[in-house]
C-alpha atoms as a printed R data frame, in Angstrom:
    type eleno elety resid chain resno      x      y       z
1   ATOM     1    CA   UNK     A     1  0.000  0.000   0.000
2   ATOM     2    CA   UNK     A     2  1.446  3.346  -1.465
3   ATOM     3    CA   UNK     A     3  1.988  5.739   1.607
4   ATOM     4    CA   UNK     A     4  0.245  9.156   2.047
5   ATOM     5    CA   UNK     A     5  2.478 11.814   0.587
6   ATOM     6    CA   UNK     A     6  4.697 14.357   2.932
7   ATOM     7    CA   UNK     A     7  4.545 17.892   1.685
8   ATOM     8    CA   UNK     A     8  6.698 18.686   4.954
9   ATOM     9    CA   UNK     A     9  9.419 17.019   2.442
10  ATOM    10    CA   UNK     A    10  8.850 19.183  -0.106
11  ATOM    11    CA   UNK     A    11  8.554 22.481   1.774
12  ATOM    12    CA   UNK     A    12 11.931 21.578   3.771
13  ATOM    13    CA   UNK     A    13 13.254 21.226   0.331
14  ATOM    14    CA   UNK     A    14 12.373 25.041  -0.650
15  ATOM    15    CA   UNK     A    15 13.780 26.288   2.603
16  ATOM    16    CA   UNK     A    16 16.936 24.465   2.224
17  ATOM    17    CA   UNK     A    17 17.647 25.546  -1.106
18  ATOM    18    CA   UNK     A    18 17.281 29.395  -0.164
19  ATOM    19    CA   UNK     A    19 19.254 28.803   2.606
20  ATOM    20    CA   UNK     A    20 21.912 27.254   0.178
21  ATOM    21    CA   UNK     A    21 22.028 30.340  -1.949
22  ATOM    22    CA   UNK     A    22 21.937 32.765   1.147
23  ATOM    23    CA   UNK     A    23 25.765 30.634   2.254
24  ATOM    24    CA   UNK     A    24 26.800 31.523  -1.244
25  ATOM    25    CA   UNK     A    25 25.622 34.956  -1.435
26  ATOM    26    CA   UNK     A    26 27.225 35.893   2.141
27  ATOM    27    CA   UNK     A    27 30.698 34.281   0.803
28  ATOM    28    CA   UNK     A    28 30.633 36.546  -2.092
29  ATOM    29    CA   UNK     A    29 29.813 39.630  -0.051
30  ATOM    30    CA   UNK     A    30 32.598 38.341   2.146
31  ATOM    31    CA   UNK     A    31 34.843 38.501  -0.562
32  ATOM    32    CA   UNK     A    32 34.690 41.810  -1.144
33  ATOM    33    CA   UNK     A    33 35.067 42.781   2.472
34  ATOM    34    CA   UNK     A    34 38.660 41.448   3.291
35  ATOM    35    CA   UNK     A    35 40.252 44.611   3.220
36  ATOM    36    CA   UNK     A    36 40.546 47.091   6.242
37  ATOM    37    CA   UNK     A    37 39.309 49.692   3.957
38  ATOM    38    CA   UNK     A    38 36.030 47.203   3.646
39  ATOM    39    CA   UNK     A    39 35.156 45.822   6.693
40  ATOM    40    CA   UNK     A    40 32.216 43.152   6.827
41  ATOM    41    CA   UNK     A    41 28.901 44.005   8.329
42  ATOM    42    CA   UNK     A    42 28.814 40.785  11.009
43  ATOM    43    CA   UNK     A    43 25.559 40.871  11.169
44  ATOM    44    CA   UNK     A    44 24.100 40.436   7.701
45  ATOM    45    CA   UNK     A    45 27.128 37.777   7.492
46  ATOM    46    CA   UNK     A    46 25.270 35.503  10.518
47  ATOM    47    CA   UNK     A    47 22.324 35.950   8.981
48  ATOM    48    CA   UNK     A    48 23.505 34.769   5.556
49  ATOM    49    CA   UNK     A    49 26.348 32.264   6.880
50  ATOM    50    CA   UNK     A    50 25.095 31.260  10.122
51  ATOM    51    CA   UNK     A    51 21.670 31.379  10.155
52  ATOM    52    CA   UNK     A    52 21.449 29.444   7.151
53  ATOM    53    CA   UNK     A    53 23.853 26.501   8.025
54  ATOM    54    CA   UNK     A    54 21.317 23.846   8.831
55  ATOM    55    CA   UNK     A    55 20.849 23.877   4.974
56  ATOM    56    CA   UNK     A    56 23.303 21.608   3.914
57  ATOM    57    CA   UNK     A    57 22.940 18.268   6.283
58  ATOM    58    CA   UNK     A    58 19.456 18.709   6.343
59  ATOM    59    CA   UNK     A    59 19.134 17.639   3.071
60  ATOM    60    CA   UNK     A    60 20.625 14.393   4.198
61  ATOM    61    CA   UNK     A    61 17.774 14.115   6.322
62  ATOM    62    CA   UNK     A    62 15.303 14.302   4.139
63  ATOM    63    CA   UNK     A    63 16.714 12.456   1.410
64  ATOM    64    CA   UNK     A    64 16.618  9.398   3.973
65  ATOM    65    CA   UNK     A    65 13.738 10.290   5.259
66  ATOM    66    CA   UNK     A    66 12.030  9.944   1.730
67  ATOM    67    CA   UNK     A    67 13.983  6.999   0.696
68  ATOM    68    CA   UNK     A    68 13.170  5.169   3.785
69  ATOM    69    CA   UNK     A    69  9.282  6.225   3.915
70  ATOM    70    CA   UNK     A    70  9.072  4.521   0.810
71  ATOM    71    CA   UNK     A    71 11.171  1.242   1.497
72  ATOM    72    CA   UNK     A    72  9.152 -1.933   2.979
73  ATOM    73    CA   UNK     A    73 11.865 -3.183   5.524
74  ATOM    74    CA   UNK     A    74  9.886 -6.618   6.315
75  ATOM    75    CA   UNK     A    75 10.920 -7.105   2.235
76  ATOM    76    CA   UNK     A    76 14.115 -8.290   0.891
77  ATOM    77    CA   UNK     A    77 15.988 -4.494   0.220
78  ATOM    78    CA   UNK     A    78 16.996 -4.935  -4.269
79  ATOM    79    CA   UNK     A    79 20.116 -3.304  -4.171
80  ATOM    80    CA   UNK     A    80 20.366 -3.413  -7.826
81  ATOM    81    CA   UNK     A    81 17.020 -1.716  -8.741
82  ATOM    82    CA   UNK     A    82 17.534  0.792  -6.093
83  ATOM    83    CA   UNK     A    83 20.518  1.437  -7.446
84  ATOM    84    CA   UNK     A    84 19.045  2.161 -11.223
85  ATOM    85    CA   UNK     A    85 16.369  4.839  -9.896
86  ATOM    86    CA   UNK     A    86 19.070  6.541  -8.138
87  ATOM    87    CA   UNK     A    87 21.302  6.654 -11.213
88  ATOM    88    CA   UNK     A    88 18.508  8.515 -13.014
89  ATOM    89    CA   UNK     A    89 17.895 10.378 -10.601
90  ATOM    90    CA   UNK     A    90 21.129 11.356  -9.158
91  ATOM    91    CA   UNK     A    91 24.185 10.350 -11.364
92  ATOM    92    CA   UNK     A    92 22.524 11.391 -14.771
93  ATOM    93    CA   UNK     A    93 22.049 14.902 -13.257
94  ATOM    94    CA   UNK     A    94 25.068 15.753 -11.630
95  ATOM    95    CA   UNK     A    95 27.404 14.186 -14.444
96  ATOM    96    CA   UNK     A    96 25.496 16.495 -16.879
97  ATOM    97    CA   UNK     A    97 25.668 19.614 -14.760
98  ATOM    98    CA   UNK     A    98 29.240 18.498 -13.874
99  ATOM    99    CA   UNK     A    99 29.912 19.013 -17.583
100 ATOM   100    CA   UNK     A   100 28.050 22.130 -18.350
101 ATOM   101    CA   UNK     A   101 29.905 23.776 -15.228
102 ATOM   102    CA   UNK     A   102 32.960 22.728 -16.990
103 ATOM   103    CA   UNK     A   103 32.464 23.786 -20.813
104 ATOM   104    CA   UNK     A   104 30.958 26.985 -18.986
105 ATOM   105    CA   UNK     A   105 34.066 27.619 -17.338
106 ATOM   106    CA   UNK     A   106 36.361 27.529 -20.310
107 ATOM   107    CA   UNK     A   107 34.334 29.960 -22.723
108 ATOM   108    CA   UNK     A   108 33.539 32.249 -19.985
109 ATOM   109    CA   UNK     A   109 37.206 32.524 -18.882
110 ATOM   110    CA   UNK     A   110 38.887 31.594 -22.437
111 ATOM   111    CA   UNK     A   111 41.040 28.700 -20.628
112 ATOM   112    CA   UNK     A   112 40.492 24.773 -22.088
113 ATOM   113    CA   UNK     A   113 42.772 23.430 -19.649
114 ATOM   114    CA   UNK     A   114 39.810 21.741 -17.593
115 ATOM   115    CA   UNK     A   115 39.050 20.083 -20.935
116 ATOM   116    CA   UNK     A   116 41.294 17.466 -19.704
117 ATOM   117    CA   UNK     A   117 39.924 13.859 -19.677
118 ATOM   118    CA   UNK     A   118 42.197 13.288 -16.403
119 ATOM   119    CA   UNK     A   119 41.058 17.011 -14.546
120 ATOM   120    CA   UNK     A   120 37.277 16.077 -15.707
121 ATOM   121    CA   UNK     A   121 37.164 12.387 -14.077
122 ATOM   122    CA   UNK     A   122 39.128 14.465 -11.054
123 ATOM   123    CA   UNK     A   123 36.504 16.764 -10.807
124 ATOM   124    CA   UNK     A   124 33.739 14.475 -11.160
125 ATOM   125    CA   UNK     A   125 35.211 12.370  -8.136
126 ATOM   126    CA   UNK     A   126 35.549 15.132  -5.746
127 ATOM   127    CA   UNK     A   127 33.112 17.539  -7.240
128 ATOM   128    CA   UNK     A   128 34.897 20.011  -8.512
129 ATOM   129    CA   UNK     A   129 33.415 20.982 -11.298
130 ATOM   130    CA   UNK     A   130 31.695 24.191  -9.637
131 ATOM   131    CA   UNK     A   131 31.106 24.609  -5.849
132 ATOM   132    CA   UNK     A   132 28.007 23.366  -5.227
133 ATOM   133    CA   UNK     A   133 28.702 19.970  -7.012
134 ATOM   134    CA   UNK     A   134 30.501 18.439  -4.105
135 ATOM   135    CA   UNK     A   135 26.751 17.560  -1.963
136 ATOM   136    CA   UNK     A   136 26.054 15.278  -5.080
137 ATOM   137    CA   UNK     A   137 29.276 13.182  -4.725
138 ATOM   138    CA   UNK     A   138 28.239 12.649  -0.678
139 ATOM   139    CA   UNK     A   139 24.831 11.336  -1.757
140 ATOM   140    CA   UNK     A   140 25.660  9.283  -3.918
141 ATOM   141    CA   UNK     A   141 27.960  7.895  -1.822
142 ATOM   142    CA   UNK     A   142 25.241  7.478   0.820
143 ATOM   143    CA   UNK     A   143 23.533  5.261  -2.353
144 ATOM   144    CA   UNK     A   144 26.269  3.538  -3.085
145 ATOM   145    CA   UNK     A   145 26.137  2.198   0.831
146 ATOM   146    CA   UNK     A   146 23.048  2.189   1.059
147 ATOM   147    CA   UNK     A   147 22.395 -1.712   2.177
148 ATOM   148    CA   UNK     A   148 24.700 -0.793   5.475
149 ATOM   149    CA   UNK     A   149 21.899  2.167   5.492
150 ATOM   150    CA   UNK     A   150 19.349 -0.321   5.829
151 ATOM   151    CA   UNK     A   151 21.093 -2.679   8.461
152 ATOM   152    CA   UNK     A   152 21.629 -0.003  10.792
153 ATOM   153    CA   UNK     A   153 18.673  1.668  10.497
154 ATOM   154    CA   UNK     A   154 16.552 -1.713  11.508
155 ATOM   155    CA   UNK     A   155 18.428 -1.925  14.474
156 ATOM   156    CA   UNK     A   156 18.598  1.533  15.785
157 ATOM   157    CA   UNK     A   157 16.376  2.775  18.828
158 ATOM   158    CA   UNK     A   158 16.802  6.098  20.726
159 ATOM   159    CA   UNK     A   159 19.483  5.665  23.207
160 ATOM   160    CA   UNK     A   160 21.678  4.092  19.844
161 ATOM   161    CA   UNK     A   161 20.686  7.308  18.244
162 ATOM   162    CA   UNK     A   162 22.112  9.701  21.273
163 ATOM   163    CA   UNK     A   163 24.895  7.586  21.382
164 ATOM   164    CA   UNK     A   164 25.574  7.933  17.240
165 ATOM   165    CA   UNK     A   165 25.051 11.872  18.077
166 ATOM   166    CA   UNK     A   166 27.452 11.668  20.563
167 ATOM   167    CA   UNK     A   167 29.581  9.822  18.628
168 ATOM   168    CA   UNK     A   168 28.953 12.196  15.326
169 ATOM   169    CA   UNK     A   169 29.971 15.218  17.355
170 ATOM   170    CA   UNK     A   170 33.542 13.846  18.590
171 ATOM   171    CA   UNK     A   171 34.175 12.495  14.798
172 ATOM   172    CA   UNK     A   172 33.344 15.768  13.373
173 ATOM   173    CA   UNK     A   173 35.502 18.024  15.859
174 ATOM   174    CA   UNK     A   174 38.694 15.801  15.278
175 ATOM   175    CA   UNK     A   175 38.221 16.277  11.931
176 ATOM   176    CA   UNK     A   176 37.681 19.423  11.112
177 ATOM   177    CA   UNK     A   177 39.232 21.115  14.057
178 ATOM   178    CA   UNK     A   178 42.037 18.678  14.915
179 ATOM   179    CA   UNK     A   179 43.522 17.025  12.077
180 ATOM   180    CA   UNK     A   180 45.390 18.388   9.575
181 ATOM   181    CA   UNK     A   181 45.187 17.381   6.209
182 ATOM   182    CA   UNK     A   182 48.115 19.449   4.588
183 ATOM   183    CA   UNK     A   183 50.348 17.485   7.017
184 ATOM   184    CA   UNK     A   184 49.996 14.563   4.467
185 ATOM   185    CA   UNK     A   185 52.947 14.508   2.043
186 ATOM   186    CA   UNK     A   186 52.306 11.933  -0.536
187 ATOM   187    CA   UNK     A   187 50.354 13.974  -3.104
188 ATOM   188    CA   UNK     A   188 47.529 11.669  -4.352
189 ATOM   189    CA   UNK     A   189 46.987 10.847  -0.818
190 ATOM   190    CA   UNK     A   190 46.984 14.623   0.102
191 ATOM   191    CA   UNK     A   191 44.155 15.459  -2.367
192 ATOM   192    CA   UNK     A   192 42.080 12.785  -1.144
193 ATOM   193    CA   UNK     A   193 42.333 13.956   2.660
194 ATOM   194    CA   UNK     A   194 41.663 17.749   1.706
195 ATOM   195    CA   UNK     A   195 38.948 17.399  -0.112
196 ATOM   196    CA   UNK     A   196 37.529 14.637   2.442
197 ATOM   197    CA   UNK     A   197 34.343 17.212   3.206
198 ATOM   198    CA   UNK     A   198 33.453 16.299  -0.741
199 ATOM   199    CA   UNK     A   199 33.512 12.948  -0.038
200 ATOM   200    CA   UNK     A   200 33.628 11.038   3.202
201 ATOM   201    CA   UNK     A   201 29.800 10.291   4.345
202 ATOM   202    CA   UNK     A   202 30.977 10.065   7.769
203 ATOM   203    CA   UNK     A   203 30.461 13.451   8.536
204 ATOM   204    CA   UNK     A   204 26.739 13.179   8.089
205 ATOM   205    CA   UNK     A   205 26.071  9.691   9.275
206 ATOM   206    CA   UNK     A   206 24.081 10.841  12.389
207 ATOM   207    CA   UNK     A   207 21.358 13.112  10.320
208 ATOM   208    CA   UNK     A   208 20.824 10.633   7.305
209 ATOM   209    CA   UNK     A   209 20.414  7.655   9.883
210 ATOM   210    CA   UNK     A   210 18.232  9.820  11.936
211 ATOM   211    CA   UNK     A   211 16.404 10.701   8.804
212 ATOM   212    CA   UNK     A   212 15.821  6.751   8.036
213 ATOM   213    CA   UNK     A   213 14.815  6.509  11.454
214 ATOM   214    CA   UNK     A   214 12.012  8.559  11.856
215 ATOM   215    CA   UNK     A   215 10.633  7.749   8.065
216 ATOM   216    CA   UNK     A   216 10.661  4.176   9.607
217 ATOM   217    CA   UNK     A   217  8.636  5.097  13.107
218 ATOM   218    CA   UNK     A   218  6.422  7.633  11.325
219 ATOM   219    CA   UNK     A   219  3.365  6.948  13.286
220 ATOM   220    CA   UNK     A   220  6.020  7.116  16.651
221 ATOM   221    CA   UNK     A   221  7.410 10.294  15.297
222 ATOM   222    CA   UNK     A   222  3.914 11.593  14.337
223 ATOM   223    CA   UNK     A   223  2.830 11.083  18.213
224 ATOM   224    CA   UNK     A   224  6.220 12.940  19.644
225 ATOM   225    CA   UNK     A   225  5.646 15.940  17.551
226 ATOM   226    CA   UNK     A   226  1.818 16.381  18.692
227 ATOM   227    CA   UNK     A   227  2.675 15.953  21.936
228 ATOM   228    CA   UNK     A   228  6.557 17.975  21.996
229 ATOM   229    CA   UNK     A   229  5.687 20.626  19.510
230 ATOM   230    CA   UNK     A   230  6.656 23.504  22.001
231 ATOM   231    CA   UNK     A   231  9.601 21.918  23.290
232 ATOM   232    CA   UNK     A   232 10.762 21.276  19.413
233 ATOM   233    CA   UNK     A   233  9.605 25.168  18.743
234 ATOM   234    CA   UNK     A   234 12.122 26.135  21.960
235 ATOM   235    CA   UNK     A   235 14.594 23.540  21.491
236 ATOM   236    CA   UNK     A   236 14.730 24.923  17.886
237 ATOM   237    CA   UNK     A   237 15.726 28.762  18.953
238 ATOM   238    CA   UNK     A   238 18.066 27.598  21.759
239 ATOM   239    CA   UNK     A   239 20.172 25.944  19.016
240 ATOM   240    CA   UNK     A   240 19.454 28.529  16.708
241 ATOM   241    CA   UNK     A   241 20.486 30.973  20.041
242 ATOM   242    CA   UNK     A   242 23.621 28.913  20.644
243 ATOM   243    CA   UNK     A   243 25.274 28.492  16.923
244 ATOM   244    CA   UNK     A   244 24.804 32.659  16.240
245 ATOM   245    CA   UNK     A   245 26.310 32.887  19.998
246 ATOM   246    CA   UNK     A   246 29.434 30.757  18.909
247 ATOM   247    CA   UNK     A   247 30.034 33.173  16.106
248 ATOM   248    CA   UNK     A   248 29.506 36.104  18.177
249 ATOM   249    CA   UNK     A   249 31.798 34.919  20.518
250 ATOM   250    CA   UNK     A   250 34.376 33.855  18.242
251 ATOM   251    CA   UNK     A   251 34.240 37.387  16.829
252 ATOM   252    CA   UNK     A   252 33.881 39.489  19.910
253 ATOM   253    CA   UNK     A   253 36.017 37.184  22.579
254 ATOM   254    CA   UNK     A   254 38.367 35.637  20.363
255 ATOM   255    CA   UNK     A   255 38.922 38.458  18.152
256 ATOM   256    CA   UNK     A   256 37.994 36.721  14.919
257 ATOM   257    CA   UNK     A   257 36.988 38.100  11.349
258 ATOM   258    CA   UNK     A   258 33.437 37.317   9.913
259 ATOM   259    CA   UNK     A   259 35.678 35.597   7.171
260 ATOM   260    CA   UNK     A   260 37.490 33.386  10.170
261 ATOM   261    CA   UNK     A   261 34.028 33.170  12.021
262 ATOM   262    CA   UNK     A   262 32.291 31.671   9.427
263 ATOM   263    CA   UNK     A   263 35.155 29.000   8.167
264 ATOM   264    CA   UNK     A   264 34.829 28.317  11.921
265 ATOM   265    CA   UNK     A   265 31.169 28.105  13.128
266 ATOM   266    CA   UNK     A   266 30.298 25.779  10.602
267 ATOM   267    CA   UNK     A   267 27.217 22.767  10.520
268 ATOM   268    CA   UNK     A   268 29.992 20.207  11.501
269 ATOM   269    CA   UNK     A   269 31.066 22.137  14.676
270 ATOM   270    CA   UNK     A   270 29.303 20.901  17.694
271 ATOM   271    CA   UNK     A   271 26.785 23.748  17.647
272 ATOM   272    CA   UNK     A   272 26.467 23.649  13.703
273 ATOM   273    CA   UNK     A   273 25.266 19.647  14.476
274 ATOM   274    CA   UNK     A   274 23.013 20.098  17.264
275 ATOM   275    CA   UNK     A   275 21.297 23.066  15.636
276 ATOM   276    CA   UNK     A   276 20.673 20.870  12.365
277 ATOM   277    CA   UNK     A   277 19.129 18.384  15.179
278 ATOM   278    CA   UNK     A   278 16.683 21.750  15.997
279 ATOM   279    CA   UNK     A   279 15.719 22.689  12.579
280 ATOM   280    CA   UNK     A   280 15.005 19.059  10.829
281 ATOM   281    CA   UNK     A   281 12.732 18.471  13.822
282 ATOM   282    CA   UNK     A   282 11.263 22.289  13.944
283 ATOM   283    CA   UNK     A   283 10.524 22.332  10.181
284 ATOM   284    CA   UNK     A   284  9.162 18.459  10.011
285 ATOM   285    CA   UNK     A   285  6.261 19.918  13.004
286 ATOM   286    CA   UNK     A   286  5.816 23.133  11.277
287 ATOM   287    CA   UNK     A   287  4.591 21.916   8.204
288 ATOM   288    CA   UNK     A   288  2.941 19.188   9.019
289 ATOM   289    CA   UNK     A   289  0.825 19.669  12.087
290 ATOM   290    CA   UNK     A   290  0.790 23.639  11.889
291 ATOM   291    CA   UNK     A   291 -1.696 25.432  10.091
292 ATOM   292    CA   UNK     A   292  0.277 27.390   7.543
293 ATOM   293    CA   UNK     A   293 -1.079 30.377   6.318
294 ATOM   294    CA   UNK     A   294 -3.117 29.816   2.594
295 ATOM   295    CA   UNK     A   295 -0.766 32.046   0.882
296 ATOM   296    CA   UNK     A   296  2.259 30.420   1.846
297 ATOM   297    CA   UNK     A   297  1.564 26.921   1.107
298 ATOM   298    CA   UNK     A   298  1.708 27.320  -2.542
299 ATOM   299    CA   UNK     A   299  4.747 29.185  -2.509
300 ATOM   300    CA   UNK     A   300  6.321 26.330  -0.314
301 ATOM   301    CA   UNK     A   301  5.402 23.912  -2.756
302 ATOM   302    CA   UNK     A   302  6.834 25.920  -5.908
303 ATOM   303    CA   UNK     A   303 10.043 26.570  -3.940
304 ATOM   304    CA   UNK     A   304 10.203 23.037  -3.189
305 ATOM   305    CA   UNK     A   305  9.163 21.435  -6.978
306 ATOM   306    CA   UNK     A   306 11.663 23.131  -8.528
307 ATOM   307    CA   UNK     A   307 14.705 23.127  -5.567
308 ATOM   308    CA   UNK     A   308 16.520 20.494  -7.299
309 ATOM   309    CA   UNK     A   309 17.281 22.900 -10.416
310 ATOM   310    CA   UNK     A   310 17.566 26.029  -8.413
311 ATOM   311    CA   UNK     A   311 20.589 24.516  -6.081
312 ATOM   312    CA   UNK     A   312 22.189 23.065  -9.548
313 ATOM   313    CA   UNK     A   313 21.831 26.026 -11.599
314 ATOM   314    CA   UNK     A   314 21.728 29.143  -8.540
315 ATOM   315    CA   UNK     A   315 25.528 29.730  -9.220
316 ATOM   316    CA   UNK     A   316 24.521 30.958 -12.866
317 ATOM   317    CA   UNK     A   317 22.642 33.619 -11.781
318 ATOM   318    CA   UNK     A   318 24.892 34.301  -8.678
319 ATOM   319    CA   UNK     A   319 28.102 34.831 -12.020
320 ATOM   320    CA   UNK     A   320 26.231 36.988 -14.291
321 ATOM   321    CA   UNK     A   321 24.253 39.068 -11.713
322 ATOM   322    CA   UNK     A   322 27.529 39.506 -10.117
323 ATOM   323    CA   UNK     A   323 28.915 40.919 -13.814
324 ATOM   324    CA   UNK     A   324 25.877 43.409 -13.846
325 ATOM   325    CA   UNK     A   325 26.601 44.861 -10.242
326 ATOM   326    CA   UNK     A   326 30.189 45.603 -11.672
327 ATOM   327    CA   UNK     A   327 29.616 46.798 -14.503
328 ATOM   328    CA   UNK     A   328 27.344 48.708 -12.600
329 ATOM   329    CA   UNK     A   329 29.501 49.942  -9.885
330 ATOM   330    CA   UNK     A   330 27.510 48.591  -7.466
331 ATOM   331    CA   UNK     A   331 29.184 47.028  -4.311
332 ATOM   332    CA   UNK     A   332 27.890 44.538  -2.304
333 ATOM   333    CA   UNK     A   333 26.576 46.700   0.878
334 ATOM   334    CA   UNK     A   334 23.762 45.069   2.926
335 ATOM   335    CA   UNK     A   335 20.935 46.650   1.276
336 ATOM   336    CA   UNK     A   336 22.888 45.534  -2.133
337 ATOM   337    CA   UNK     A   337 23.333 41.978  -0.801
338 ATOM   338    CA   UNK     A   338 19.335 41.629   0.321
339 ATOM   339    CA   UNK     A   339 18.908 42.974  -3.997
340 ATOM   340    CA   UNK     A   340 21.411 40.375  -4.880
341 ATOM   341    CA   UNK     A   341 19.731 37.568  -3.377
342 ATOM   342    CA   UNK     A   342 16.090 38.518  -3.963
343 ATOM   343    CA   UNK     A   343 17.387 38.514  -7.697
344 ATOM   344    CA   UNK     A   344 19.465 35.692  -7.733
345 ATOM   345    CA   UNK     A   345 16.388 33.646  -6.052
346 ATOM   346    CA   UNK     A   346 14.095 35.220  -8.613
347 ATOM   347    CA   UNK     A   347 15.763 34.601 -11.427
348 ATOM   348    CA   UNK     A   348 16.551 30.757 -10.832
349 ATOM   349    CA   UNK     A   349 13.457 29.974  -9.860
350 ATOM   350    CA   UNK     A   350 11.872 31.735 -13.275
351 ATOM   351    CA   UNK     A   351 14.719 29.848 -15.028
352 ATOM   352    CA   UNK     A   352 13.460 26.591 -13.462
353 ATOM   353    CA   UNK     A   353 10.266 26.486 -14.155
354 ATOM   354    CA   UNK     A   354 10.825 27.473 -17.840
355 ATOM   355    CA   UNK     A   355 13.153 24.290 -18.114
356 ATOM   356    CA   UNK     A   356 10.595 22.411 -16.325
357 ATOM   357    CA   UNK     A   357  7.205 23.160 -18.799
358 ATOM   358    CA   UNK     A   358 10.295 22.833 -21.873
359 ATOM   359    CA   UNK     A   359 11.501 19.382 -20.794
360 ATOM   360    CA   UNK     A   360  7.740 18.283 -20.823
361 ATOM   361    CA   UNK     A   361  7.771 19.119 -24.571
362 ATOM   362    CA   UNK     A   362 11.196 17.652 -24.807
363 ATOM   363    CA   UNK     A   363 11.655 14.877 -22.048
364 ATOM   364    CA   UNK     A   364 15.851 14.708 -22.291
365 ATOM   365    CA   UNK     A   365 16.024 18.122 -20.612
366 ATOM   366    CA   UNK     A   366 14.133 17.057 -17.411
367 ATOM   367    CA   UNK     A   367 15.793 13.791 -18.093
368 ATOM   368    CA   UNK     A   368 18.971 15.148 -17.740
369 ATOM   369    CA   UNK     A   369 18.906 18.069 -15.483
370 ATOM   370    CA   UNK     A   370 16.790 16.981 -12.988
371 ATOM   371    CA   UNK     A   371 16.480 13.272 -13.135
372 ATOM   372    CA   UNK     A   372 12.636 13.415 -13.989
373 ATOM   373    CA   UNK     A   373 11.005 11.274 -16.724
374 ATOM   374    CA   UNK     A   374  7.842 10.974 -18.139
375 ATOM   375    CA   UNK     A   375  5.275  9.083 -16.693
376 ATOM   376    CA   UNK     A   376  4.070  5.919 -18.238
């Protein structure tokens, strides 16, 4: 029996993505304040940088928590078939976006040398190919191991899953705040362990299993959200409370830069992981036992049908809106920034949904940007 549909999903989806392009709005606006003569407003940085950093791993979330919704665990789990939807849905996409990043790259800046058959397949394995590329490689990863997926997430309960947290936490601070990577001297090795954020799963284990989890114990889950919702809504701004207060106090005790805040107070710091925790389980109760207002619903669901092309084609607009402002003159001040991303959001979104009502005329576009095929 085919399960009810989640819009929560979907909506989650839409929120994520804008988040997505807010973290690469705020790094461009922190490019061009570096300078003494330009100092960055911290404020419009937290909000773009650190407000938004749940977006990333909570993706992970809900790509579990859709695969697993969907997946019978009392039945034998067909790796092979579930690995032939996910290649359509997944591989097809990113290899062809990987590709268009790359030819884009070399007219725009008159240089073939990525043209290389041995700098494309390195690109392609680490996700190099344009900035945003690198959260395909990690889930397809997560597909490619996903029958370990489905072992663990049979046998996990909710003291397994505090321990895994615990456990995710310690893993993530010795590797992004202890170890060294540039330390490594043999050079394949050495490109392998500094791009290990582009690669190694292990850095999101605890969200996508605790995605899988809760798909699994929906009716469970369903319960502790009508009965925790306030606790969620206050456990929610406490995290959100204590991830801005690490970057404030990295800037204000420790005498950072917004530049060295941000590379700092990041989702895989302890307060970056709990505050994912907050917002996967504040957004799941918000839309689905609160009733939105009838305007925003709709908007939701646009945002969140046509998130997959916005993330993979945002940078675009982010490149050539970024020509107009100079060309312009136009620096990015705050009130610049909030025009910047209110365009950029604007225009990708249009951009989608043309490519969306094309493909349906001509089914290899959908096909091949967002994984989407006709149905039969």
């Amino acid at each position: 029996m085919k399960k009810p549909r989640l819009a929560a999903i979907e909506y989650i989806r839409g929120i994520s993505m804008l988040g997505v392009v807010g973290i690469h709005i705020g790094a461009a606006y922190l490019g061009q304040h570096t300078t003494p003569d330009a100092i960055a407003n911290p404020h419009i940085v937290a909000l773009l940088e650190i407000f938004t950093r749940f977006s990333v791993p909570i993706f992970f979330f809900i790509s579990a928590f859709g695969l697993f919704y969907n997946l019978d665990l009392s039945q034998p789990f067909v790796y092979r078939d579930f690995l032939k939807r996910r290649y359509k849905a997944v591989v097809v996409p990113y290899v062809v976006w990987s590709l268009f990043y790359i030819v884009h790259y070399c007219v725009l800046w008159q240089d073939p040398g990525p043209l290389n058959p041995i700098t494309i397949l390195y690109d392609l394995f680490f996700g190099l190919a344009n900035y945003q590329l690198y959260f395909m490689v990690l889930l397809i990863w997560f597909y490619l191991m996903m029958p370990m997926w489905v072992w663990a997430v049979k046998r996990l309960d909710n003291v397994k899953l505090v321990w895994l947290l615990v456990a995710q936490i310690a893993i993530n601070y010795l590797l992004c705040f202890i170890w060294n990577p540039y330390t490594i001297e043999n050079p394949i090795l050495n490109r392998f362990a500094i791009y290990h954020l582009n690669y190694w799963v292990i850095h999101y284990v605890f969200i996508f299993l605790l995605g899988g989890y809760l798909a699994v114990h929906m009716n469970g889950f369903m319960e502790f959200m009508a009965k925790y919702r306030s606790g969620i809504v206050v456990f929610f701004w406490l995290t959100v409370a204590a991830h801005l207060g690490y970057y404030y106090y990295l800037l204000t005790v420790r005498g950072y830069t917004p530049l060295e805040g941000v590379a700092t107070a990041h989702q895989l710091a302890p307060t970056g992981i709990i505050y994912t925790l907050g917002a996967s389980l504040f957004f799941f109760t918000i839309f689905t036992l609160w009733q939105l207002p009838d305007f925003l619903r709709p908007v939701l669901a646009l945002l969140g049908k046509h998130s997959y092309f916005m993330y993979l084609a945002h940078p675009l607009a982010l490149t050539y809106f970024g020509f107009m402002f100079d060309g312009l003159g136009l620096r990015l001040t705050v009130p610049m920034t909030v025009l910047f991303y209110c365009l950029a959001v604007g225009a990708t979104l249009l951009l989608a949904m043309l490519m969306r009502r094309l493909g349906e005329v001509i089914p290899v576009i959908n096909k091949a940007t967002i994984g989407v095929y006709p149905k039969k």
